[in-house]
C-alpha positions in Angstrom: 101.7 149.9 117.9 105.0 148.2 119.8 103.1 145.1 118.6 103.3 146.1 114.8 106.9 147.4 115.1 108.2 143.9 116.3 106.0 142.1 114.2 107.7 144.3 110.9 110.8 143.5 113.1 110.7 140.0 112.9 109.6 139.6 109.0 112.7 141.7 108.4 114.9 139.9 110.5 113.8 136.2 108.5 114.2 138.0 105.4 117.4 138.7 106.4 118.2 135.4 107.6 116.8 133.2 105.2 119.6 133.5 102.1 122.0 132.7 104.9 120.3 129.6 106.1 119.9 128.1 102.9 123.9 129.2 102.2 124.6 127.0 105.5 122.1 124.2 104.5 122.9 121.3 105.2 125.4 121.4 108.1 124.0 118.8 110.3 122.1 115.4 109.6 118.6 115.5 107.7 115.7 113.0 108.6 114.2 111.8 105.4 110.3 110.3 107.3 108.3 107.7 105.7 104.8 106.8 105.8 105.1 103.4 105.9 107.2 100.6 107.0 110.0 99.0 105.5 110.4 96.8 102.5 107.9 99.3 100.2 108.2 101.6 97.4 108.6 104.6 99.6 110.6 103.0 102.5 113.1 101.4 99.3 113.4 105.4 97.3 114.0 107.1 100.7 116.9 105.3 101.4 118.3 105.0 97.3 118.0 109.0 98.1 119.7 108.9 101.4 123.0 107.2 99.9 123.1 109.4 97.6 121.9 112.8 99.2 125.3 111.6 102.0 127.6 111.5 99.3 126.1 114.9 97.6 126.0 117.4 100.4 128.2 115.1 102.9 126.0 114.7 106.1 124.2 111.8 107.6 120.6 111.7 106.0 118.6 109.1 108.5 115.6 107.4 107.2 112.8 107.1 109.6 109.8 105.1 108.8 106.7 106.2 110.6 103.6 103.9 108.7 99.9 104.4 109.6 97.4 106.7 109.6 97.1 107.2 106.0 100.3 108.9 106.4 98.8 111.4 109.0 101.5 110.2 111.3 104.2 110.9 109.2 102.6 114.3 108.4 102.4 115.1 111.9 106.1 114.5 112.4 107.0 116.5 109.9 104.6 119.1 111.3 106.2 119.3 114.7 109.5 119.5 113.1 110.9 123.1 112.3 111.1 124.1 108.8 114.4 124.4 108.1 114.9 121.6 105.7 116.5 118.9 108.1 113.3 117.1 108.8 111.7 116.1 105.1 109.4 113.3 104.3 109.6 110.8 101.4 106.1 109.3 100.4 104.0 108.8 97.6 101.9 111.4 95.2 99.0 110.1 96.7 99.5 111.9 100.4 98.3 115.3 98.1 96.2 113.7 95.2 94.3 110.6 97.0 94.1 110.5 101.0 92.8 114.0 101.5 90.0 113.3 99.6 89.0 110.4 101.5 90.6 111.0 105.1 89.5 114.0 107.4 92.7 115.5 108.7 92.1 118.8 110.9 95.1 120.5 108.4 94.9 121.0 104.7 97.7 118.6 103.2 97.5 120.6 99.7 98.4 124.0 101.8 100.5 122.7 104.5 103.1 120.6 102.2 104.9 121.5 99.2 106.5 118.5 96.7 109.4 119.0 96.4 110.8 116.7 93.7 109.9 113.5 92.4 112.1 110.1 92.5 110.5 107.2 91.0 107.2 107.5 88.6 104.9 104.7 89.3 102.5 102.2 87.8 99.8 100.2 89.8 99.4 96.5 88.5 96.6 94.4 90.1 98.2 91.1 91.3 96.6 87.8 92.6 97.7 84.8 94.7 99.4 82.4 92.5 96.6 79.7 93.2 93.7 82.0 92.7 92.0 80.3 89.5 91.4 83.7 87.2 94.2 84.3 84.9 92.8 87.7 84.0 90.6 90.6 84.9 87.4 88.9 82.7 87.5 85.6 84.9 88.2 87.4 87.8 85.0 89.2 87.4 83.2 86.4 86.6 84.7 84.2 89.3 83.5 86.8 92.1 79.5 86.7 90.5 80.0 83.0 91.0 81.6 82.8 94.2 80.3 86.3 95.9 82.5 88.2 98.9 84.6 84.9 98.9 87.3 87.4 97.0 89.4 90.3 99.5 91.6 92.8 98.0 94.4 94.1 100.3 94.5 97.5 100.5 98.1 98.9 102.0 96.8 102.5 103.4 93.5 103.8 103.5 93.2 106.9 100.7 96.1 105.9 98.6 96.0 104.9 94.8 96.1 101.0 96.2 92.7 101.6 98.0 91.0 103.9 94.9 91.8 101.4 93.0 90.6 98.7 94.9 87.1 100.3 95.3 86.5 100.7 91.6 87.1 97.3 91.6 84.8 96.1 94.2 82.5 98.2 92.3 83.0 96.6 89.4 82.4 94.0 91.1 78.7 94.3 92.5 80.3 94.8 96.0 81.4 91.3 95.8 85.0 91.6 96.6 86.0 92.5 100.3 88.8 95.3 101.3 90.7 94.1 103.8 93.2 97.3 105.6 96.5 96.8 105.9 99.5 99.3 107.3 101.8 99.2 104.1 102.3 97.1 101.2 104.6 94.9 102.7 102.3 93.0 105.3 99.8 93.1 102.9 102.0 91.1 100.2 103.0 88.7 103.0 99.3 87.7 103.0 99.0 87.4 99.8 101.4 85.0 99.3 99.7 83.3 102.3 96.5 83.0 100.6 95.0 85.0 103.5 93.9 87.4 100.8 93.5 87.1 96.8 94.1 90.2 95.7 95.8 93.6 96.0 97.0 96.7 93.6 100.3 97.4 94.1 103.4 99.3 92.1 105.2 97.0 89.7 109.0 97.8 90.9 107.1 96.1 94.6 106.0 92.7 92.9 107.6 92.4 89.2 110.6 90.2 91.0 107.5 88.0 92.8 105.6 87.6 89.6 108.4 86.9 87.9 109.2 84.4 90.4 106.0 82.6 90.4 105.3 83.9 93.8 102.4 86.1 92.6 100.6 86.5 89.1 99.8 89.5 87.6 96.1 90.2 86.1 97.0 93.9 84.3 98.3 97.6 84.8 96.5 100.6 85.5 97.9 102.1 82.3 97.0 102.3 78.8 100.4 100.8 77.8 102.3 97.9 79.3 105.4 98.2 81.6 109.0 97.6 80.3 109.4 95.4 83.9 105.8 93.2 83.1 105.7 92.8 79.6 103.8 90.0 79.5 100.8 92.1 81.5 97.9 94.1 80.0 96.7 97.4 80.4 93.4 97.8 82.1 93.2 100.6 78.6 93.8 97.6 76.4 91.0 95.7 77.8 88.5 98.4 77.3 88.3 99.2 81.0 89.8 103.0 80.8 88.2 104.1 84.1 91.3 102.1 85.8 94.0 104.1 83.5 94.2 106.6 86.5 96.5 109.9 86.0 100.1 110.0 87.0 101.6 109.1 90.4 104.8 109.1 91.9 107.0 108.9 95.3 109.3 112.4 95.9 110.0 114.4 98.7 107.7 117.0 100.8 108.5 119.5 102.9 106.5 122.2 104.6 105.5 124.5 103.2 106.3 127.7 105.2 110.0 127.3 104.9 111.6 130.0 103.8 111.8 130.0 99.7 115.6 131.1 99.7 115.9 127.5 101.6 113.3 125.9 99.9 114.5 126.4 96.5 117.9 125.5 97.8 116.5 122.2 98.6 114.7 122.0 95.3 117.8 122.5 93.6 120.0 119.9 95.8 117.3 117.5 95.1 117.3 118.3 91.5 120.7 117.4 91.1 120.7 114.1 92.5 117.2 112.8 90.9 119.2 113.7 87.5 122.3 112.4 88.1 123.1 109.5 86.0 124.1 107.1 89.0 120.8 107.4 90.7 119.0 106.7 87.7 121.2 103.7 87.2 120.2 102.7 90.8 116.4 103.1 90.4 116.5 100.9 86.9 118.2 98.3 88.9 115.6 98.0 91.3 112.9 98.4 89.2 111.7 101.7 89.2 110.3 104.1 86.5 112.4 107.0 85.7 110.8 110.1 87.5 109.3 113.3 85.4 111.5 116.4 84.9 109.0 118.6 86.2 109.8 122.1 88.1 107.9 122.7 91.5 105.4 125.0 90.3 105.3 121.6 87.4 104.4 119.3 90.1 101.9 121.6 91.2 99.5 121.3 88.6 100.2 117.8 87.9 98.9 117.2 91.3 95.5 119.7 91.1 94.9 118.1 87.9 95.4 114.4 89.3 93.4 115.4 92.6 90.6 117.0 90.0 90.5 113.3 88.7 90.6 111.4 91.7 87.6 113.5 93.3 84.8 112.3 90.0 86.3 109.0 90.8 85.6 109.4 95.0 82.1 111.0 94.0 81.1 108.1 91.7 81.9 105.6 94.2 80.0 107.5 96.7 83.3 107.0 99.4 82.9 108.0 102.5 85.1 110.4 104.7 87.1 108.8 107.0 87.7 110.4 110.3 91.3 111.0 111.3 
């Protein structure tokens, strides 16, 4: 009975509390963590957000890059942090849609983080070493029949839309092409550029400037249309392969998702405001990256179930394999 009473107790008292908390919110630094390491998509939105969530709610926002794991180590941080909106994480759709299906984890992602707000759509172009002899997807295939498991594909996290991707192509492949891991897209564009691998799937705002450049050459986008950035580039639709059109993705911001929804729609709102806001718009077009959806987080919600719905025929067909955590 005394058990029940302070139980009742304590739900009334966080009802009580929580319209306050998110009143106060923020009044001391927030840690925006990243599942992976500098010089990516997610490490490079976390910190446009960070300038501008400092000038917004006036606190220090600190991003802290924590890459491996297929993002498990990120999750876990955020995990051990309490939920009271100071300790957020800024990764990729894919930590919800992709990973879980592929990566055991001893929590359930879908249940234990809530998306919060997208900043950046994005679009997955497959790119190739600038002395690699195809020129497109056709004499790539052709090239690895002819010369078989001479061909790797980078792939920057195991689970994410990189690595999906690059499995249906090793599939289309015959099994010919080899998946080589690496922790984050960076390294693995490093090596590319190095020759030590051929291939790799990657967003276009990462390696529009390096095809562009020369640097890298781009065989086509996982789209039915073309990007605005890659013109030049087809769609895997327009070449009759519409398996690799794959649904939506984006990078936003998680947080858990038993804090309190006074607070949490508090930091919905905050976040809102400064995805929308005309200078952070102007800041992702100058580096590149697609404007995100205006989507509510109940929105986001089903775009993900229906994206995750997708992904797992995909992961089924392909006969993946669970990886242990």
């Amino acid at each position: 009975m005394k058990l029940r009473v302070f139980a009742i107790a304590a739900l009334s008292w966080l009802t009580a509390v929580s319209p306050a908390l998110a009143q106060q919110w923020p009044d001391k630094p927030i840690r925006l963590i990243v599942p992976a390491p500098p010089g990516g998509i997610s490490d490079a939105a976390a910190r446009l957000l960070a300038e501008q969530l400092r000038a917004s709610l006036g606190q220090p926002v600190v991003v802290d890059n924590k890459p491996g794991g297929s993002a498990v180590i990120a999750e876990r941080a955020l995990m051990s942090a309490p939920a009271d909106g100071y300790t957020l994480m800024v990764g990729p759709s894919s930590v919800l849609t992709d990973i879980p299906l592929t990566v055991k984890t001893p929590y359930d992602p879908l249940k234990t983080f809530t998306y919060v707000a997208e900043i950046t759509s994005m679009f997955h172009v497959l790119v190739a070493n600038a002395n690699f002899p195809p020129n497109n997807v056709k004499e790539l295939l052709d090239y690895t029949k002819s010369h078989p498991r001479s061909v790797s594909i980078a792939n920057s996290s195991v689970g994410n839309r990189s690595d999906l991707l690059g499995e249906m192509l090793r599939a289309k492949s015959g099994n010919d092409i080899l998946v080589v891991p690496y922790k984050g897209s960076a390294p693995a564009l490093v090596d590319l550029m190095g020759n030590q691998v051929q291939l790799t799937f990657d967003v276009v705002s990462n390696v529009a400037p390096l095809v562009k450049s020369g640097k890298l050459k781009a065989l086509a986008i996982a789209s039915s249309t073309r990007s605005q950035y890659l013109p030049k580039v087809p769609g895997f639709g327009e070449l009759g392969l519409p398996d690799f059109v794959l649904p939506h993705a984006s990078v936003g911001v998680f947080m858990l998702s038993s804090t309190p929804k006074p607070l949490a729609d508090r930091i919905q709102s905050e976040m809102a405001k400064v995805v929308h806001a005309p200078k952070f718009r102007e800041a992702l077009a100058a580096q590149g990256f697609d404007l995100p959806q205006d989507a509510s987080m109940d929105q986001l919600r089903q775009i993900l179930a229906a994206t995750m719905a997708n992904n797992r025929a995909i992961i089924k067909k392909l006969q993946l394999e669970i990886s242990p955590d």
